[in-house]
RODO-2510 file (C-alpha; in nm, 4 decimals, decimal comma):
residues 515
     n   res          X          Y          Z
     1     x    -2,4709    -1,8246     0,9842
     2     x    -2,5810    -1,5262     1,1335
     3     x    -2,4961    -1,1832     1,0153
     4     x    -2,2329    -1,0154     1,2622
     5     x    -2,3626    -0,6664     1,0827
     6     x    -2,6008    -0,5683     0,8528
     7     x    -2,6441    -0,2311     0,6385
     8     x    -2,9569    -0,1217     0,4922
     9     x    -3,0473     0,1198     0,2405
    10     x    -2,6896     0,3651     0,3194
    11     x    -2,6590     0,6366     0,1263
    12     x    -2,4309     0,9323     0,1243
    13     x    -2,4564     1,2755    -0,0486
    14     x    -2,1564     1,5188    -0,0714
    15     x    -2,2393     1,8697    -0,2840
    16     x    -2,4765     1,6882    -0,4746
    17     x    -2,2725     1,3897    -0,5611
    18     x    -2,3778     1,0886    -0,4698
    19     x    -2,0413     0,8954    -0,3239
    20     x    -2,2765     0,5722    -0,1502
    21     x    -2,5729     0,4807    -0,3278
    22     x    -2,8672     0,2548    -0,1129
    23     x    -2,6039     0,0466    -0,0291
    24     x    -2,7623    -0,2868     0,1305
    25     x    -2,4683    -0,5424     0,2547
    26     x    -2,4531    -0,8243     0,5694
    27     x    -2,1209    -0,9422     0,7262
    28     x    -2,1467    -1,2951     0,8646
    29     x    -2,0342    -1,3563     1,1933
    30     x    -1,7201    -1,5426     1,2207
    31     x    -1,5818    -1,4751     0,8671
    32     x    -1,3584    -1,2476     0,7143
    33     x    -1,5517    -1,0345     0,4369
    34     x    -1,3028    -0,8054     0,2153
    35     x    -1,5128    -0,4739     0,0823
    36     x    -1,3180    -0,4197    -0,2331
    37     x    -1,3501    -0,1319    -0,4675
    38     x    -1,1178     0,1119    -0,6400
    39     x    -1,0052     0,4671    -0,4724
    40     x    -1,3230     0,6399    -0,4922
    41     x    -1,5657     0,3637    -0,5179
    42     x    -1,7492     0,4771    -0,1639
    43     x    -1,5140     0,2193     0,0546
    44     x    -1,3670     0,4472     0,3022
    45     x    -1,7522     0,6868     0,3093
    46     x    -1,9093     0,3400     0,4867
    47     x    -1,6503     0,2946     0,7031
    48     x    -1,6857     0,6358     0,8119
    49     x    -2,0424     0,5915     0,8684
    50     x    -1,9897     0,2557     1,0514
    51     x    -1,7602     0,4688     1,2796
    52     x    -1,9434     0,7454     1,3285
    53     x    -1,7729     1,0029     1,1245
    54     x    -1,9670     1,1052     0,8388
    55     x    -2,3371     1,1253     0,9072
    56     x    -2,5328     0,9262     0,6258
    57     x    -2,8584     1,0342     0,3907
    58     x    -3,1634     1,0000     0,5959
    59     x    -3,3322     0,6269     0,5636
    60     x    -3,0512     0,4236     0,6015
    61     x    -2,9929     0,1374     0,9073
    62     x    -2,7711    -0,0773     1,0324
    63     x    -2,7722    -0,3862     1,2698
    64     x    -2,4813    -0,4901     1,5118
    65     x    -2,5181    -0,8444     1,6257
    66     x    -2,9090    -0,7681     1,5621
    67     x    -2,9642    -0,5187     1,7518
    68     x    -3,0276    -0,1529     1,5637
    69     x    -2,7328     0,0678     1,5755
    70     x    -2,8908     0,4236     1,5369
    71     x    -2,7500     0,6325     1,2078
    72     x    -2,6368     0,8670     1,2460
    73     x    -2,3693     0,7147     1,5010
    74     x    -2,0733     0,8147     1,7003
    75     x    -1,7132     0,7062     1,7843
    76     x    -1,8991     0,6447     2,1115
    77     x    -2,2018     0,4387     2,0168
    78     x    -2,0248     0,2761     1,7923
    79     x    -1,7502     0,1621     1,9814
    80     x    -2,0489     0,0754     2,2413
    81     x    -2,1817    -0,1552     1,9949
    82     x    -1,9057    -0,3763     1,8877
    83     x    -1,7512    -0,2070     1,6518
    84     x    -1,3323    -0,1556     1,5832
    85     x    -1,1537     0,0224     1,3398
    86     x    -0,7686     0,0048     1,2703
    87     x    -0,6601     0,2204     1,0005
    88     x    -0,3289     0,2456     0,7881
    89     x    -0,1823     0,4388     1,0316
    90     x    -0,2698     0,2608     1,3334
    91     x    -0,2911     0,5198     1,6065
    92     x    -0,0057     0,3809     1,8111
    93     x     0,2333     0,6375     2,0132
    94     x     0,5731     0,4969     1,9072
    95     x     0,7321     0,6516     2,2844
    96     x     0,5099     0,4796     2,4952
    97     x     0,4691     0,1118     2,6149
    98     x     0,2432    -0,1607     2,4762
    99     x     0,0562    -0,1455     2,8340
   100     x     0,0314     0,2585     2,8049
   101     x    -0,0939     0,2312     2,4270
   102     x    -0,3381    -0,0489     2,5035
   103     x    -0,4788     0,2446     2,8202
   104     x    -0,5435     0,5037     2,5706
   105     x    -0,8648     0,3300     2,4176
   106     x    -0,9705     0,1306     2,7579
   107     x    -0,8340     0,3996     3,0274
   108     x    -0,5722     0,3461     3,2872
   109     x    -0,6459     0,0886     3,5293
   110     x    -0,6295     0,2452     3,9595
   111     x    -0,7644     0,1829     4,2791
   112     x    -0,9558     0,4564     4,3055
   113     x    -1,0636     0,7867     4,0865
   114     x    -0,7772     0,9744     4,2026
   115     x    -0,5642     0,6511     4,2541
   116     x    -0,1832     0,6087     4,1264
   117     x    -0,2236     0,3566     3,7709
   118     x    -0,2047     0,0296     3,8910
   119     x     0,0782    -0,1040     3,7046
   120     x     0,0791    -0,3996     3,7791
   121     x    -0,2821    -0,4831     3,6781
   122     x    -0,2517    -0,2745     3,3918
   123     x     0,0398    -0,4898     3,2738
   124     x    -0,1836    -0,7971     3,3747
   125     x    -0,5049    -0,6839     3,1204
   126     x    -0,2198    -0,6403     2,8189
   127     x    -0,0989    -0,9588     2,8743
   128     x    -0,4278    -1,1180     2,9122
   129     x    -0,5459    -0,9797     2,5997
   130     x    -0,1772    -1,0546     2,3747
   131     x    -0,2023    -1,3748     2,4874
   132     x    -0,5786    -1,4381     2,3031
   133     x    -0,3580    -1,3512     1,9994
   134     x    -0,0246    -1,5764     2,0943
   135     x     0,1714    -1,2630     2,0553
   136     x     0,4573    -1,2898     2,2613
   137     x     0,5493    -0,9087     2,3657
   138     x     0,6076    -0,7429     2,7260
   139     x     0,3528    -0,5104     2,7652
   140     x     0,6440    -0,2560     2,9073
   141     x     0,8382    -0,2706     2,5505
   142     x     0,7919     0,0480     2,3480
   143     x     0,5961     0,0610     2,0584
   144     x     0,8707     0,1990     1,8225
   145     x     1,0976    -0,0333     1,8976
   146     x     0,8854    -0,3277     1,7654
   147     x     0,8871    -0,4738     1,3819
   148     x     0,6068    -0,2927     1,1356
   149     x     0,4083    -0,6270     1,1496
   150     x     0,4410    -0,6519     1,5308
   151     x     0,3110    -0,3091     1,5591
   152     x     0,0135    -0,4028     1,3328
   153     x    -0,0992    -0,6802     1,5514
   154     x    -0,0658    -0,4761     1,8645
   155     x    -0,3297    -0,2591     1,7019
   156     x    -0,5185    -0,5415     1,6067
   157     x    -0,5242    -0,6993     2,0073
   158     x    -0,5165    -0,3149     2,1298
   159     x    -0,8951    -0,3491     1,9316
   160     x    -1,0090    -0,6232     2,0914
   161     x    -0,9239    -0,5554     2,4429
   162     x    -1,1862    -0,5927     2,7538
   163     x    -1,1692    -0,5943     3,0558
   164     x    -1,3236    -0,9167     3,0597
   165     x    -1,0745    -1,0753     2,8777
   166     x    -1,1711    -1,4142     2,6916
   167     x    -1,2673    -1,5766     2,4013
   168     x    -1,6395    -1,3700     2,4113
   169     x    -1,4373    -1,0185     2,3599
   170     x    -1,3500    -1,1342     2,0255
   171     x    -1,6957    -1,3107     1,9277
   172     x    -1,8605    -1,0095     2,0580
   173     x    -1,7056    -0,7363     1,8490
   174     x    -1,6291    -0,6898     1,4575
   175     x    -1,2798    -0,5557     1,3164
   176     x    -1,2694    -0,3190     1,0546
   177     x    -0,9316    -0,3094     0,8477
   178     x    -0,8461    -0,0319     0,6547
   179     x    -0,5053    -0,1555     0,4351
   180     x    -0,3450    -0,2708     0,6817
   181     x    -0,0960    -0,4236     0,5365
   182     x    -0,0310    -0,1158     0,2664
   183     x     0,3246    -0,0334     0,4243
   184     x     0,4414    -0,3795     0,4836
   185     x     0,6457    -0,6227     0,3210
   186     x     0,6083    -0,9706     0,1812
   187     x     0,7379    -1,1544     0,5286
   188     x     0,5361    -0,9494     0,7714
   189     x     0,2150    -0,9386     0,5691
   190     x     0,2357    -1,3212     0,6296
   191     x     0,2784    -1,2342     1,0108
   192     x    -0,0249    -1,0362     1,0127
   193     x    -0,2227    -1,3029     0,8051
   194     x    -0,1783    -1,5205     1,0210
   195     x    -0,3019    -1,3864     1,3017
   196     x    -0,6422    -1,2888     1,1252
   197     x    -0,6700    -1,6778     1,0522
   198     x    -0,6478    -1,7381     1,4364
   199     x    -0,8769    -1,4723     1,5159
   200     x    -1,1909    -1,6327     1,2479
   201     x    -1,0827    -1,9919     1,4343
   202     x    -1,1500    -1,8207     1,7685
   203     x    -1,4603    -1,6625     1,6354
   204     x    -1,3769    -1,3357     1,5167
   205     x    -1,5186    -1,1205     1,2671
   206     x    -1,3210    -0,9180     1,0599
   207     x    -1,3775    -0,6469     0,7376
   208     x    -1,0915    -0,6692     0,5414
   209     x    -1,0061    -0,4062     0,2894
   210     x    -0,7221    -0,3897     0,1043
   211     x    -0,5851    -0,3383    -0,2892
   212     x    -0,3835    -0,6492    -0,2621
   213     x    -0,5649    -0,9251    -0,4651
   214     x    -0,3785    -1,2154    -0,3290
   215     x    -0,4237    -1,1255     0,0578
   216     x    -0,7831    -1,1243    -0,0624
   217     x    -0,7807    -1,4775    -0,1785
   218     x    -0,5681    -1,5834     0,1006
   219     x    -0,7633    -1,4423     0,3781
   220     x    -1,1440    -1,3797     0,2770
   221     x    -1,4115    -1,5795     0,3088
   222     x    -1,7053    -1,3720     0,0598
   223     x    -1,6160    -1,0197    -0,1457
   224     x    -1,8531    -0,7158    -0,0886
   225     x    -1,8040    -0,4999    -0,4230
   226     x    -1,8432    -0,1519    -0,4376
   227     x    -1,8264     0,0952    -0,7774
   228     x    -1,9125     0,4090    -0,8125
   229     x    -2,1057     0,3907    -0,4712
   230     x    -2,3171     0,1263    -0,5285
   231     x    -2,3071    -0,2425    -0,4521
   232     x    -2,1962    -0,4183    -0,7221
   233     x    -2,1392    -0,7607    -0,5927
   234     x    -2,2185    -0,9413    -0,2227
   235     x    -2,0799    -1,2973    -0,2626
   236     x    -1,8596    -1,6082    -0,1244
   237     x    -1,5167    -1,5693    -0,2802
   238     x    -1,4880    -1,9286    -0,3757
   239     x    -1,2407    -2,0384    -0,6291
   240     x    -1,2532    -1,7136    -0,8038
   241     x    -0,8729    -1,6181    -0,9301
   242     x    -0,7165    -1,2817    -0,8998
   243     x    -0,8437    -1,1571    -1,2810
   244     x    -1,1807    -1,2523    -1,1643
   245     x    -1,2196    -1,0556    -0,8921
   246     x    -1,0174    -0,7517    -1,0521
   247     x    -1,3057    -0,7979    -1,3407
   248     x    -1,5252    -0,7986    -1,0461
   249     x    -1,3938    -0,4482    -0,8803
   250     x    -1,3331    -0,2929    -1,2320
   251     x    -1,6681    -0,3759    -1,4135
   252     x    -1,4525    -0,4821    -1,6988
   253     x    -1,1268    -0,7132    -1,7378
   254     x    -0,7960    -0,5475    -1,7600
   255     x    -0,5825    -0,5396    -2,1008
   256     x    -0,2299    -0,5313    -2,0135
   257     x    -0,0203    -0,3758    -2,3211
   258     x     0,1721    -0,6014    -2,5080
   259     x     0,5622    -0,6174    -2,5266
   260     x     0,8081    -0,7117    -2,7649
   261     x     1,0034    -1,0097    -2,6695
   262     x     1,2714    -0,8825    -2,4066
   263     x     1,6349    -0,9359    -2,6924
   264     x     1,4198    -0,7585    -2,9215
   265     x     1,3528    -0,4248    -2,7333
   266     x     1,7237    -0,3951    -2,4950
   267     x     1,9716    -0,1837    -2,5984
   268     x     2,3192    -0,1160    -2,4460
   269     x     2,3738    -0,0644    -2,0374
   270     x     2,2098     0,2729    -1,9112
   271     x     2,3042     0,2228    -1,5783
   272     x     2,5541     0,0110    -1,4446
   273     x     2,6944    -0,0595    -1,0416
   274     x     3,0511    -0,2240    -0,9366
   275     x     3,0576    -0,3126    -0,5902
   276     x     2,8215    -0,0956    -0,4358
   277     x     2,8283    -0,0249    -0,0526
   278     x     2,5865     0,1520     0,1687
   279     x     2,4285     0,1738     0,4989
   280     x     2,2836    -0,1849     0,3758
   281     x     2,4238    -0,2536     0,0568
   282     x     2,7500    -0,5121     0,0728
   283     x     2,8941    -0,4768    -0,2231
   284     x     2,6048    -0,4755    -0,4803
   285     x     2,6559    -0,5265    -0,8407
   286     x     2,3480    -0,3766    -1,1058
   287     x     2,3007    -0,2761    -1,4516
   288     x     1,9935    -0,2292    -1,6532
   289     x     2,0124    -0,1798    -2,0576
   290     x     1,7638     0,0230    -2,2619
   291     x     1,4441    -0,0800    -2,3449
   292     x     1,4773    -0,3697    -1,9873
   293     x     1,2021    -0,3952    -1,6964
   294     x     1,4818    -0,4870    -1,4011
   295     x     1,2655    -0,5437    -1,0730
   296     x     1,4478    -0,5297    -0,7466
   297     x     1,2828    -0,7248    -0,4429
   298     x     1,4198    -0,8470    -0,0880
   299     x     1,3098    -0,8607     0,2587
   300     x     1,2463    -0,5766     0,4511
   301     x     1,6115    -0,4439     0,5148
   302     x     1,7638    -0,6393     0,2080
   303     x     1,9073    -0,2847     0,0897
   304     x     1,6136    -0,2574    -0,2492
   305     x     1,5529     0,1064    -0,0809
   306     x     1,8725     0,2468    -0,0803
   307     x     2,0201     0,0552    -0,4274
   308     x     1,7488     0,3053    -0,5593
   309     x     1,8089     0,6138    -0,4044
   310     x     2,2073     0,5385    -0,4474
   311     x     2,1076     0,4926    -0,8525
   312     x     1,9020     0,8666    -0,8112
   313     x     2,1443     1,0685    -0,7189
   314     x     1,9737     1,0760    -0,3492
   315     x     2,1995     0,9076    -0,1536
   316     x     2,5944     0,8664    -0,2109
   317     x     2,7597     0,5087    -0,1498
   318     x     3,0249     0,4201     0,0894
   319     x     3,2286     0,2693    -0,1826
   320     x     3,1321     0,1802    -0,5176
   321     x     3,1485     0,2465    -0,8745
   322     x     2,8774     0,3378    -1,1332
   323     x     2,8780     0,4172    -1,4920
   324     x     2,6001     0,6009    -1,7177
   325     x     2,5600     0,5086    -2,0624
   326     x     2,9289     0,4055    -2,0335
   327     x     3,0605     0,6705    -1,8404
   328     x     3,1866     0,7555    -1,5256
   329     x     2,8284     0,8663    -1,2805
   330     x     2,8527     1,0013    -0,9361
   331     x     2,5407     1,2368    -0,9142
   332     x     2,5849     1,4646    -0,5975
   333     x     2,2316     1,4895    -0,5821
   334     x     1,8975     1,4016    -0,7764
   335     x     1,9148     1,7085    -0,9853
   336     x     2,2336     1,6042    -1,1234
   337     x     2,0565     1,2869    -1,2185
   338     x     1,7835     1,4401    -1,3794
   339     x     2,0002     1,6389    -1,5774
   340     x     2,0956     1,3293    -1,7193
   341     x     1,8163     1,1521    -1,7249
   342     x     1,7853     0,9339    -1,4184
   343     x     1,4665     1,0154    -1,2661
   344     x     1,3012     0,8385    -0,9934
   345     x     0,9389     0,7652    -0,8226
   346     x     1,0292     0,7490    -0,4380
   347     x     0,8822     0,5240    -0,1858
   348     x     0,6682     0,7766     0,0187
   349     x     0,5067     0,9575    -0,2520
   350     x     0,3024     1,1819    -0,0267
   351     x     0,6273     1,3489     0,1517
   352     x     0,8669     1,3022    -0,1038
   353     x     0,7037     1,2848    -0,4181
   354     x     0,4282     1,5916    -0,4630
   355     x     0,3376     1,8900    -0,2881
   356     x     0,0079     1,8278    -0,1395
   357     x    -0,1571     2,1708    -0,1200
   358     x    -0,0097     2,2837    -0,4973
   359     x    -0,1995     2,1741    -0,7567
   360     x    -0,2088     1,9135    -1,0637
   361     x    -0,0358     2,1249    -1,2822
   362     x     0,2023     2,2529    -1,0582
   363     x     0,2995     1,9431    -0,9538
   364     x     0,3280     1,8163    -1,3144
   365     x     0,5537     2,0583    -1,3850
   366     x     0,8189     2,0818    -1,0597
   367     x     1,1261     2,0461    -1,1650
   368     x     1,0941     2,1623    -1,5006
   369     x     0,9633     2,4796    -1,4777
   370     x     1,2411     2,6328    -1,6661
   371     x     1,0675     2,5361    -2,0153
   372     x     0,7825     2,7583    -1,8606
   373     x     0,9526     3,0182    -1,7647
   374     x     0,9713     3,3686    -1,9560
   375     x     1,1293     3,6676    -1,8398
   376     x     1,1619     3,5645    -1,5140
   377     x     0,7940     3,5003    -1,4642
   378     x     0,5918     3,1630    -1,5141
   379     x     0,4034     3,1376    -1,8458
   380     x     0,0956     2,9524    -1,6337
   381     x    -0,0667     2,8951    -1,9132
   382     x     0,1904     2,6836    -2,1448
   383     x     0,2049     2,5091    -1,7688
   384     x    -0,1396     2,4303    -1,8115
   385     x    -0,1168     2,2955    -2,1433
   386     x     0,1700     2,0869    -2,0869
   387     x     0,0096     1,9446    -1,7587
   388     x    -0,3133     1,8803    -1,9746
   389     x    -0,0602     1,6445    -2,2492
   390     x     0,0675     1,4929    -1,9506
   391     x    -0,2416     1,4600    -1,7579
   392     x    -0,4096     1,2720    -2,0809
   393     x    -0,0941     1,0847    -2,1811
   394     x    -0,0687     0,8612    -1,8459
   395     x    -0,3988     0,8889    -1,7616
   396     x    -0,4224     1,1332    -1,4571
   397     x    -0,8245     1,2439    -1,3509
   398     x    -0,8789     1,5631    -1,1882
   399     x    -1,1547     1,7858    -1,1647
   400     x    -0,9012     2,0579    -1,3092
   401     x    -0,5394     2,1590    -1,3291
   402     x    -0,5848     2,3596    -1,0090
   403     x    -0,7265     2,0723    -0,7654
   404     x    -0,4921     1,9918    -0,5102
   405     x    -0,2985     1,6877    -0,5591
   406     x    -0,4166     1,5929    -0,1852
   407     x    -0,7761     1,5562    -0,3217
   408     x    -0,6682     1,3010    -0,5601
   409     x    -0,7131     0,9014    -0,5072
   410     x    -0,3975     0,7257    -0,3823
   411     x    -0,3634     0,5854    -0,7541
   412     x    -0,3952     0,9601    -0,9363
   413     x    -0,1437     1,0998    -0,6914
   414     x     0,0845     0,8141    -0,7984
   415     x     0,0350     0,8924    -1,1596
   416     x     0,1541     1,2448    -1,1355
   417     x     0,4820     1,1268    -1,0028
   418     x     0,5260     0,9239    -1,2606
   419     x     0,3990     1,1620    -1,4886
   420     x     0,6725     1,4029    -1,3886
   421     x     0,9227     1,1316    -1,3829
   422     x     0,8512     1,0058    -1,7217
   423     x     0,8198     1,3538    -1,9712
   424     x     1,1243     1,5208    -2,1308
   425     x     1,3971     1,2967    -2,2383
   426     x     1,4345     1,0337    -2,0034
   427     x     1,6525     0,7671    -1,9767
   428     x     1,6188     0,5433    -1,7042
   429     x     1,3503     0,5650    -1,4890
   430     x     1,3364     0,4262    -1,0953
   431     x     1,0793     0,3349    -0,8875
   432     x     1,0319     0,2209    -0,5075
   433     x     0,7071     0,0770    -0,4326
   434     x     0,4991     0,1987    -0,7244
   435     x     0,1952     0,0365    -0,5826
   436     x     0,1798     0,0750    -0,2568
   437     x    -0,1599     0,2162    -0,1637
   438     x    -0,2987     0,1999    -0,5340
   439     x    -0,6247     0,0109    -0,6440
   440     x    -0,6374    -0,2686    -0,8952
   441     x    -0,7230    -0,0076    -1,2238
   442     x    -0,4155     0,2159    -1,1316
   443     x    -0,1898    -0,0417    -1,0777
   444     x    -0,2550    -0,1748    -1,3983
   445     x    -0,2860     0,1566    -1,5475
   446     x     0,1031     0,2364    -1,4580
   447     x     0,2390    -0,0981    -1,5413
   448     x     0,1617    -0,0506    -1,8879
   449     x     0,2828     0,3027    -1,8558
   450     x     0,5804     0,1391    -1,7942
   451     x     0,6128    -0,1159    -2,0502
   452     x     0,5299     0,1868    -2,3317
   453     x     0,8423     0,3691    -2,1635
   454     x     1,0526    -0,0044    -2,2154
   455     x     0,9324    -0,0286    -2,5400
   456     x     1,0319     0,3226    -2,6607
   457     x     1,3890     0,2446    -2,5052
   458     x     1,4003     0,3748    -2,1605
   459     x     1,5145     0,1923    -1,8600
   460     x     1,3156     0,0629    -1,6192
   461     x     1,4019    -0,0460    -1,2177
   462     x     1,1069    -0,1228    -0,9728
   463     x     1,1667    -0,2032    -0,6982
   464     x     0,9110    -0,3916    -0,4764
   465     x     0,8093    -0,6142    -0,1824
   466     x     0,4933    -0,6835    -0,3760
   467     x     0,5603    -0,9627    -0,6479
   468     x     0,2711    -0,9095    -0,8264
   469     x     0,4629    -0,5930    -0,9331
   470     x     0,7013    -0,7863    -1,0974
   471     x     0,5751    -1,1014    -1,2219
   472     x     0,4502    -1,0417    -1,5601
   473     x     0,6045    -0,7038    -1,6021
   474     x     1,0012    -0,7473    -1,5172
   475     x     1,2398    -0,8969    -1,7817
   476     x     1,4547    -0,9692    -1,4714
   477     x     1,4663    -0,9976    -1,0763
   478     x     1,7059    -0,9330    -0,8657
   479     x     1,7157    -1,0679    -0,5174
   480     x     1,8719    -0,9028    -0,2721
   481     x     1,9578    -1,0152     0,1188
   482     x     2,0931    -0,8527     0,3609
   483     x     2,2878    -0,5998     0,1631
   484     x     2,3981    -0,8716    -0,0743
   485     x     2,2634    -1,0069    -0,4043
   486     x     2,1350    -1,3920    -0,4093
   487     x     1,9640    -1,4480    -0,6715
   488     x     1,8818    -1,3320    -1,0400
   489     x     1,5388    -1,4655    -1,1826
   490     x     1,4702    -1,4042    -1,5511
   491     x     1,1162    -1,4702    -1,8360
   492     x     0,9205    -1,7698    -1,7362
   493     x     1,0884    -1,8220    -1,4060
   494     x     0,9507    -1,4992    -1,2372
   495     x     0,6840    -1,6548    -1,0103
   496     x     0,5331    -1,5261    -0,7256
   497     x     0,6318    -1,8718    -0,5515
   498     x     0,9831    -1,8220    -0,6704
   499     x     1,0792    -1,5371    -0,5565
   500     x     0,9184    -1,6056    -0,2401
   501     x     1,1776    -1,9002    -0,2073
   502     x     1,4583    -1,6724    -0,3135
   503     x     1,3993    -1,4112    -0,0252
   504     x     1,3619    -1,6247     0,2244
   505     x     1,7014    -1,8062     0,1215
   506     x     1,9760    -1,7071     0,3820
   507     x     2,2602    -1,7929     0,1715
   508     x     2,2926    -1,7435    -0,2449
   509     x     2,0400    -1,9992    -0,4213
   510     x     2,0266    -2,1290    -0,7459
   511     x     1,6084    -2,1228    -0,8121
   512     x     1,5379    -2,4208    -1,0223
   513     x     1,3745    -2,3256    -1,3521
   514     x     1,0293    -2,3655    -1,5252
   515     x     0,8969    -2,6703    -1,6814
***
């Protein structure tokens, strides 16, 4: 098959550091190729040069459906040449229509050059092109008002759009997916899936990259590998399982710590929930003991969310009871919980878990800067040390205590939140999303940060629409629907394919056990 694009000899130098190395890699027309990596590896410095960003080392090429696309590029030429780039945040304008989103790549459709929009023709081009993709939407609905999966498609068609509409517009031009699936759930990353599948039947080609492992297997058709800047791996994905290609983006296979057996590490209840009501929740009941990995997982809108923040302290219920360590809890607000012990890692770690601009030791240290406090004035340096322990202990890398948290890879800015969340004396610890947006290593990396914190007695909730967060880490699953609890999966019976069943289940279901 012939190659849909083809790098030659990229390289990239920033301050002296070399972040692509001779990088030589072909996409073949009509496939999906995922470009895999971890945070750092060089993934998002190629794309950039692909799009015309970042302006590459001199002697490097590249090839749009064979014919030379001069490097350095821009948006413009490379748009000219085929190329289309949706990233994680999608560059939709939620207060404007489908039709008015689709004009702000291809231009307004009028009469004339000083013509009134033709709105009618404009609405006819959206519909042309949503149609290639059997997405049935009005081109006059708003953006925000559509699902997060819905809105990811309309990127995806929004990419693909010409003005000669047809089957050639999506032969013709190459998709380049930066996780785009990194803020969805389990159900609409199916959604969006799918439609990638119909777009390789009708000829598309499409760059996939993403941290999820199983998407990868799902969707790809060959992995392009890339460590430390260098190409590490060009090849047909085949029948290679998830630890393969982990080994694969790693350089190494991952060791996952080792657990005692669940009845030998749980304690007595930490936290504990009677009939808990919320915006979502309908009368909830919880409880996780000392030492126990409880995961949480649901459909989008199943109420996981806000059974965490309720447990933190950052939300209060509409009715409800809940007990700590066998007393009565009602935190009026995550500091209360703290002061106890109940600490959490929220959802949207960039807004609500660190302060971008501060750095690593700062950040490290929020919360608790009381213990480095003397006189009235911060003792920086005891802050440093203690951010260097903590920094070492759950394996955060920085160029320095000082380097802005925003400089950090997706997976190292997770790490400091859970850094913070984890020191002093802790006794539960709660966690929405952990690895959303985190590579492979880091992913690992805090999952057996977290089974070291079961295994010295603390309490662990995570929460997740990803269930490979959860199988082979939780003791115990809870299912939740619709504000409502309806199902509890426990050991052996925590399968990907099980809990799958379980969330999709409209009523309470009994999941039939292991073999």
């Amino acid at each position: 098959m012939s190659a849909a694009l083809r790098i030659a000899n990229v390289s990239k130098t920033f301050a002296g550091q070399r972040a692509l190395d001779d990088v030589t890699v072909e996409v073949p027309a009509g496939e999906v190729t995922a470009l895999l990596g971890m945070n750092g590896s060089g993934k998002s410095t190629l794309i950039k040069i692909l799009a015309g960003v970042y302006e590459p080392d001199a002697g490097g090429r590249a090839w749009v459906g064979g014919r030379e696309l001069a490097l350095p590029s821009t948006p413009a030429a490379s748009h000219a040449a085929g190329l289309r780039f949706l990233h994680q945040d999608l560059g939709l304008v939620d207060s404007l229509t489908v039709a008015d989103n689709f004009a702000l790549v291809d231009r307004f459709i009028a009469r004339g050059v000083i013509a009134p929009i033709n709105r009618r023709a404009q609405f006819a081009h959206t519909a042309a092109t949503l149609d290639l993709f059997d997405l049935h939407v009005h081109p006059g609905a708003l953006v925000g008002e559509l699902s997060p999966s819905v809105r990811t498609m309309i990127g995806i068609a929004r990419a693909f759009q010409s003005r000669d509409a047809g089957l050639d517009a999506l032969r013709d031009r190459i998709l380049v997916l930066d996780e785009p699936t990194a803020s969805l759930p389990a159900d609409e990353v199916d959604t969006v899936l799918r439609m990638l599948e119909r777009l390789r039947e009708r000829g598309g080609t499409t760059i996939y990259v993403s941290h999820r492992i199983e998407e990868v297997r799902r969707i790809a058709d060959r992995v392009a590998v890339l460590r430390d800047g260098r190409l590490v791996a060009d090849e047909p994905l085949g029948a290679r399982d998830s630890h393969e290609i982990v080994s694969l983006i790693v350089g190494r296979p991952l060791e996952k710590v080792k657990l005692a057996r669940a009845e030998q590490r749980e304690g007595d209840p930490v936290l504990q929930a009677w009939g808990l009501h919320g915006s979502r929740l309908s009368g909830v009941d919880f409880s996780v003991r000392a030492g126990e990995i409880v995961g949480v997982t649901g459909l989008i809108g199943c109420g996981r969310s806000e059974l965490v923040r309720i447990l933190a302290g950052a939300q209060q219920p509409d009715a409800g009871e809940m007990r700590f360590q066998g007393s009565g809890y009602s935190p009026a607000g995550p500091a209360d919980a703290v002061a106890l012990g109940v600490t959490c890692v929220p959802q949207n770690r960039r807004s609500d878990g660190v302060v971008l601009d501060m750095g690593v030791a700062e950040n490290l240290t929020l919360g608790r800067l009381a213990r480095h406090t003397r006189l009235g004035s911060i003792d920086r340096a005891g802050e440093r040390a203690a951010a260097a322990a903590l920094s070492e202990r759950f394996l955060v890398k920085a160029a320095g205590p000082a380097t802005p948290v925003r400089s950090l890879s997706g997976g190292n800015q997770q790490k400091v939140v859970v850094a913070r969340a984890a020191s002093g004396d802790v006794k539960a610890i709660l966690l929405d999303e952990p690895s959303q947006g985190v590579d492979a290593l880091a992913t690992q990396e805090i999952a057996n940060i977290l089974r070291g914190l079961a295994e010295s007695g603390v309490a662990v909730v995570v929460a997740s629409t990803d269930y490979d967060d959860l199988v082979g880490l939780a003791d115990r699953v809870v299912v939740l629907n619709r504000g409502r609890q309806v199902a509890e999966l426990e050991g052996a019976d925590i399968t990907g394919d099980r809990l799958a069943l379980a969330c999709t289940a409209n009523e309470t279901v009994t999941i039939p056990g292991g073999e």
